[in-house]
C-alpha atoms as an extended CHARMM CRD file, in Angstrom:
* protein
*
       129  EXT
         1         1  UNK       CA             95.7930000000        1.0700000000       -9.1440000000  PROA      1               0.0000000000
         2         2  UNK       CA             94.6330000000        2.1860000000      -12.3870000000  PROA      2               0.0000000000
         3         3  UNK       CA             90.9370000000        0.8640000000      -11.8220000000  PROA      3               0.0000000000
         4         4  UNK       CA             90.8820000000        2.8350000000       -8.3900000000  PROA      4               0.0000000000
         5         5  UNK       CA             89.0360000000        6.7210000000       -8.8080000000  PROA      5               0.0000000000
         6         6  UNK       CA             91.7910000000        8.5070000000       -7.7410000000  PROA      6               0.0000000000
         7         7  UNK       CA             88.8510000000       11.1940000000       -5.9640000000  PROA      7               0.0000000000
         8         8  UNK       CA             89.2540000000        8.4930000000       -3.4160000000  PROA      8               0.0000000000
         9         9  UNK       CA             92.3330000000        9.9720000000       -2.1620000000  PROA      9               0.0000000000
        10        10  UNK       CA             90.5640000000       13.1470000000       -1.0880000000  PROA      10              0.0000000000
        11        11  UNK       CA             87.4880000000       11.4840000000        0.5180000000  PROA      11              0.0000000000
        12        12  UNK       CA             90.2460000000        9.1800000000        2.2460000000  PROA      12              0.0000000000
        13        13  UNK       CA             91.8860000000       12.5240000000        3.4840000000  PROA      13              0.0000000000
        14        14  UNK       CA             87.8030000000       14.2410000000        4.5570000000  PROA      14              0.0000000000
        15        15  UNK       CA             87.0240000000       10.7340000000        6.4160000000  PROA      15              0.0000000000
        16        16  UNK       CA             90.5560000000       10.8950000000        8.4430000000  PROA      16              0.0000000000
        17        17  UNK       CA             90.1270000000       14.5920000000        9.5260000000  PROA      17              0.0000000000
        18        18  UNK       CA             86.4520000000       13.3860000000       11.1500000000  PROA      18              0.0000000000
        19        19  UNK       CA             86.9850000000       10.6950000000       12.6160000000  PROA      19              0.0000000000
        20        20  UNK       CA             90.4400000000       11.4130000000       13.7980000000  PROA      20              0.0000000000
        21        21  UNK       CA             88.6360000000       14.5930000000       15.6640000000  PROA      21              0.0000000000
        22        22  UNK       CA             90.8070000000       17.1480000000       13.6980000000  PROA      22              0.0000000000
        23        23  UNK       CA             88.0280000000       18.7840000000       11.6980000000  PROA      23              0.0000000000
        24        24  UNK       CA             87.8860000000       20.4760000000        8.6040000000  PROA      24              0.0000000000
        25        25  UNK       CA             88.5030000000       24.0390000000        9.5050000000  PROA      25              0.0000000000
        26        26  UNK       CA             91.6850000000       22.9900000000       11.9680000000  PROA      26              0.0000000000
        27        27  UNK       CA             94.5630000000       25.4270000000       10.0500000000  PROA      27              0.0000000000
        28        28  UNK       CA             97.2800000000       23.4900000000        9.1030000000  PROA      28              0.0000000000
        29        29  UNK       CA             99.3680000000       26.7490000000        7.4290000000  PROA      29              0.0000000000
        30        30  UNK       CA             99.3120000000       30.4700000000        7.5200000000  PROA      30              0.0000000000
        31        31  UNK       CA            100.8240000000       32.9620000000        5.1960000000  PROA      31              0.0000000000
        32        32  UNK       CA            100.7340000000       36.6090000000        5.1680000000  PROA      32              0.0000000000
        33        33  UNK       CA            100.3120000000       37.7710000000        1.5100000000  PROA      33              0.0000000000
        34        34  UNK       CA            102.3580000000       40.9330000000       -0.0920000000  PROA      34              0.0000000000
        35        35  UNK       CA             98.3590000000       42.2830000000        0.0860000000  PROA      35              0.0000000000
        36        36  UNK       CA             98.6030000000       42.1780000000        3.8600000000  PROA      36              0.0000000000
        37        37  UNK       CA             95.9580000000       39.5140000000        3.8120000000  PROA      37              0.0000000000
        38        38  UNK       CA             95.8220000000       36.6050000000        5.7680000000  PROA      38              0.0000000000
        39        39  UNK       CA             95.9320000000       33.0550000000        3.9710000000  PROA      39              0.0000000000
        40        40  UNK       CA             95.0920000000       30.0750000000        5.7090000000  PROA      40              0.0000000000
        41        41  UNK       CA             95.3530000000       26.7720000000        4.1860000000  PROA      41              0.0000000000
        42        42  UNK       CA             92.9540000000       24.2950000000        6.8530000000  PROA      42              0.0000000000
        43        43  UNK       CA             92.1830000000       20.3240000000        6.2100000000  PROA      43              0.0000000000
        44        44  UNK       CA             88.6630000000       21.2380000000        3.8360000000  PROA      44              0.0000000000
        45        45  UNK       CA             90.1490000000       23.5050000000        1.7400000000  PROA      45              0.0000000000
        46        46  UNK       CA             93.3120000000       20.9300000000        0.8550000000  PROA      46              0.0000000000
        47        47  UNK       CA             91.2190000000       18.0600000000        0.5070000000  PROA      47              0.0000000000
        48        48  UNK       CA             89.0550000000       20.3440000000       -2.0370000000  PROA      48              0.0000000000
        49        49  UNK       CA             92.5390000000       21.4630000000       -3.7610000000  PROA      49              0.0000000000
        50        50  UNK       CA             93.2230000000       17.5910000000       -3.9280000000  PROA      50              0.0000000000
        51        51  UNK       CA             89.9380000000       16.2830000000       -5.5990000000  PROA      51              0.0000000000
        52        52  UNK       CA             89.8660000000       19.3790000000       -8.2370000000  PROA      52              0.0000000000
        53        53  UNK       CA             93.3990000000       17.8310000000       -9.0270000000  PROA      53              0.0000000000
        54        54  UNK       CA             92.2240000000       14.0940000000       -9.2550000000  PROA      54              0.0000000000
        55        55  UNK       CA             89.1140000000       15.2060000000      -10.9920000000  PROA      55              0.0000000000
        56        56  UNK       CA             90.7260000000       16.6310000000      -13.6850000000  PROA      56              0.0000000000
        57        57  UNK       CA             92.9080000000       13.2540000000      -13.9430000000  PROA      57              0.0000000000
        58        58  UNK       CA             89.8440000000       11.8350000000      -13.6430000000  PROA      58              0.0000000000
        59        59  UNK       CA             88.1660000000       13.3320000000      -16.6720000000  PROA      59              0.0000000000
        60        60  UNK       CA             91.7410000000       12.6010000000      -18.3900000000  PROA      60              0.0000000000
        61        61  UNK       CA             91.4330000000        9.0440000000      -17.5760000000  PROA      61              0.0000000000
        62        62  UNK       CA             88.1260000000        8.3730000000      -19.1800000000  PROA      62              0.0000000000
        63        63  UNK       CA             89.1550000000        9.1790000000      -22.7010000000  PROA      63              0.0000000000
        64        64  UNK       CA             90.7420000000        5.9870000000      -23.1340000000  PROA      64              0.0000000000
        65        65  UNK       CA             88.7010000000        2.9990000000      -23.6060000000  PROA      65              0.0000000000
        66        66  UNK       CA             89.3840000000       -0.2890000000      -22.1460000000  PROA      66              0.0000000000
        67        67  UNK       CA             87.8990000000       -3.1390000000      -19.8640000000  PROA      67              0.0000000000
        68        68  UNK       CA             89.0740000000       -1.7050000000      -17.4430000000  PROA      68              0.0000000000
        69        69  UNK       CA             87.4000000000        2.0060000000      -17.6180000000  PROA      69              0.0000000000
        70        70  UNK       CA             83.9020000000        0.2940000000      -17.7660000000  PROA      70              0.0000000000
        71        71  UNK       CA             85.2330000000       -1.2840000000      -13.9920000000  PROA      71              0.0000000000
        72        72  UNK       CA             86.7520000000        2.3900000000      -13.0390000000  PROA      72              0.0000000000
        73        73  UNK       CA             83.3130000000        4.0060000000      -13.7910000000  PROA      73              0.0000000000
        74        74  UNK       CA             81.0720000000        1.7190000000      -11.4190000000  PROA      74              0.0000000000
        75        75  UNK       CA             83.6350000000        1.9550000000       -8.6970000000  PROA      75              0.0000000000
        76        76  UNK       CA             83.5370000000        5.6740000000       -9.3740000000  PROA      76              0.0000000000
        77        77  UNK       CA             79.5430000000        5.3960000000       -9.2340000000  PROA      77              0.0000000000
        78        78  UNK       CA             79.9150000000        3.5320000000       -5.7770000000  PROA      78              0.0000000000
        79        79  UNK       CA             81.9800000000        5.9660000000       -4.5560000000  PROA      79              0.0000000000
        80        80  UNK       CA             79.2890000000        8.6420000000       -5.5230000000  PROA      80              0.0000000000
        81        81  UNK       CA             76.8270000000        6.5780000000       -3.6260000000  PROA      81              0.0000000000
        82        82  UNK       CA             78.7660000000        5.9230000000       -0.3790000000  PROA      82              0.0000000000
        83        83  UNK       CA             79.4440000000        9.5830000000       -0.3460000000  PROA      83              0.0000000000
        84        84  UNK       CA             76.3080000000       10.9860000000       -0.8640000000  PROA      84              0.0000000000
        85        85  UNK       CA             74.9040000000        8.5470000000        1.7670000000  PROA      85              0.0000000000
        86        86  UNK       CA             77.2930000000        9.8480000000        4.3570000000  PROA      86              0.0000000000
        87        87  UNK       CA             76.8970000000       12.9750000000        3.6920000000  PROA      87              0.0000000000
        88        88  UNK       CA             72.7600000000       12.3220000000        4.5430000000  PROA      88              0.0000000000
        89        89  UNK       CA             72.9990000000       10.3140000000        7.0760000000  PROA      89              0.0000000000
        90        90  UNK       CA             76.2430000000       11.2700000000        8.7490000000  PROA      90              0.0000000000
        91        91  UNK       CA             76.2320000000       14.5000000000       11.2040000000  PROA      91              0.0000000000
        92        92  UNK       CA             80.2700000000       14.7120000000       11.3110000000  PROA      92              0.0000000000
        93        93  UNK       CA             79.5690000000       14.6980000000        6.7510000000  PROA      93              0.0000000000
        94        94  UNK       CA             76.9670000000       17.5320000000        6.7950000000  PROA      94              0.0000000000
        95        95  UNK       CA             79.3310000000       20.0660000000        5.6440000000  PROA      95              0.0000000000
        96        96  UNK       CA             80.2280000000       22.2330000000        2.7630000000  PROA      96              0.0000000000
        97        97  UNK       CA             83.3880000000       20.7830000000        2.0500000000  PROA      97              0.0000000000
        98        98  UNK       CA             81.7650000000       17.1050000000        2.0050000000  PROA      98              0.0000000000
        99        99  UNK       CA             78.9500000000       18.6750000000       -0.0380000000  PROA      99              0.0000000000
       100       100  UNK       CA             81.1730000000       19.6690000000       -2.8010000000  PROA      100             0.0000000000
       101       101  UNK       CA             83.1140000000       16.5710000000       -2.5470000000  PROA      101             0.0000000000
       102       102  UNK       CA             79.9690000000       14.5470000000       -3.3190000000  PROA      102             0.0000000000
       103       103  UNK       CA             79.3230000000       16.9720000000       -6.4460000000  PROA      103             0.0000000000
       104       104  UNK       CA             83.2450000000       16.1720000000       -7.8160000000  PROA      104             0.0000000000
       105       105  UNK       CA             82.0080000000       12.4780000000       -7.1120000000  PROA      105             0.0000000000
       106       106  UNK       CA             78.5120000000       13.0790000000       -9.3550000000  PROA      106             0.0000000000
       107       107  UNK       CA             80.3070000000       15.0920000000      -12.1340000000  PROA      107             0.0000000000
       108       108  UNK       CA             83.2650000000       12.3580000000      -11.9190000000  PROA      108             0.0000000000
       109       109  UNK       CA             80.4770000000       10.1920000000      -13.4950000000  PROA      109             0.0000000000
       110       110  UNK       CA             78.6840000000       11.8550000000      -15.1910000000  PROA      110             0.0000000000
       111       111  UNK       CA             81.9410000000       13.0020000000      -17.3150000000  PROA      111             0.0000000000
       112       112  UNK       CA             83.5200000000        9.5260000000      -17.3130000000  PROA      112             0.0000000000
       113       113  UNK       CA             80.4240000000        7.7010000000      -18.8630000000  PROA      113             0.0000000000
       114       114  UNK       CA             80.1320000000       10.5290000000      -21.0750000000  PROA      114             0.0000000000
       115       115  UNK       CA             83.1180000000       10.8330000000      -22.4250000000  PROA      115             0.0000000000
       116       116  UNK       CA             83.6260000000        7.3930000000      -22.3690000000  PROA      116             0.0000000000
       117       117  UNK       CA             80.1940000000        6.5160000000      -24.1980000000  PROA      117             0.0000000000
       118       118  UNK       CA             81.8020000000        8.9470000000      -26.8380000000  PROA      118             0.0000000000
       119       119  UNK       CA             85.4720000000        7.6100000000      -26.8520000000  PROA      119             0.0000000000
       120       120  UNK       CA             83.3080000000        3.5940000000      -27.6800000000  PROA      120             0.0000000000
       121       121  UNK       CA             81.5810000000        5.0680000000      -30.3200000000  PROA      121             0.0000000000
       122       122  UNK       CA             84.3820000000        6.5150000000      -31.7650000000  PROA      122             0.0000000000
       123       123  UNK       CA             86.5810000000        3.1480000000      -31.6980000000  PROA      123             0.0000000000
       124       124  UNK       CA             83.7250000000        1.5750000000      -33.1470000000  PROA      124             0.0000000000
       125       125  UNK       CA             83.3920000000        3.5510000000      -35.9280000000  PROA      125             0.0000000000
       126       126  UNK       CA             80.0130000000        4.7720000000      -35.6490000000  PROA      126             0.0000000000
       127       127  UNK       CA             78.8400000000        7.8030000000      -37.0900000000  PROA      127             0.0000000000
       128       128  UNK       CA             76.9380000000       10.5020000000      -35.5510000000  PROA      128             0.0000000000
       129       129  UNK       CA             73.8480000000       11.0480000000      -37.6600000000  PROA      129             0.0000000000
């Protein structure tokens, strides 16, 4: 479970909403706020709540170094790719929402080799010239 990019959950969550015919923008609660305005929580903007929360475990994640990591990071990478894919090639993915989730996905990677090119350097000792 520890290997498994945890933004996984949230594309999990996006894929069931299409296929399962519910849609993104389907409201799921409504609140009146002391403002008098309207609040709507719907499928795309939990999903997005979700992967800004596993993203920031995400980025937590990479700072430690381990055999595992390097094997998080490429399954992190494929899950950029499958995404990004989808999102050009799939009608239902050609959204916003899926949009952004594919740019948590890139800057999941981007951060986790990163930071985790800087956490190896620092276990081995080497100095920044």
């Amino acid at each position: 479970m520890k290997n498994i990019p945890l933004l996984l959950l949230p594309a999990i969550l996006v894929h069931v909403l299409l296929l399962g015919g519910y849609g993104l923008t389907t409201a799921w609660f409504t609140a009146t706020l002391p403002s008098g305005a309207a609040f709507e929580l719907n499928g795309g903007t939990a999903a997005l709540a979700i992967a800004l929360l596993t993203l920031g475990v995400e980025v937590f994640k990479s700072t430690f170094s381990s055999r595992a990591s390097l094997l998080d990071h490429m399954l992190s990478l494929l899950l950029f790719i499958v995404l990004l894919l989808e999102f050009l090639l799939w009608s239902a993915a050609g959204s916003g929402v899926f949009a952004l989730l594919v740019l948590m996905t890139l800057v999941d990677v981007i951060t986790g080799f990163a930071v985790g090119m800087a956490v190896a350097r620092r276990d081995l000792g080497v100095l920044r010239e």
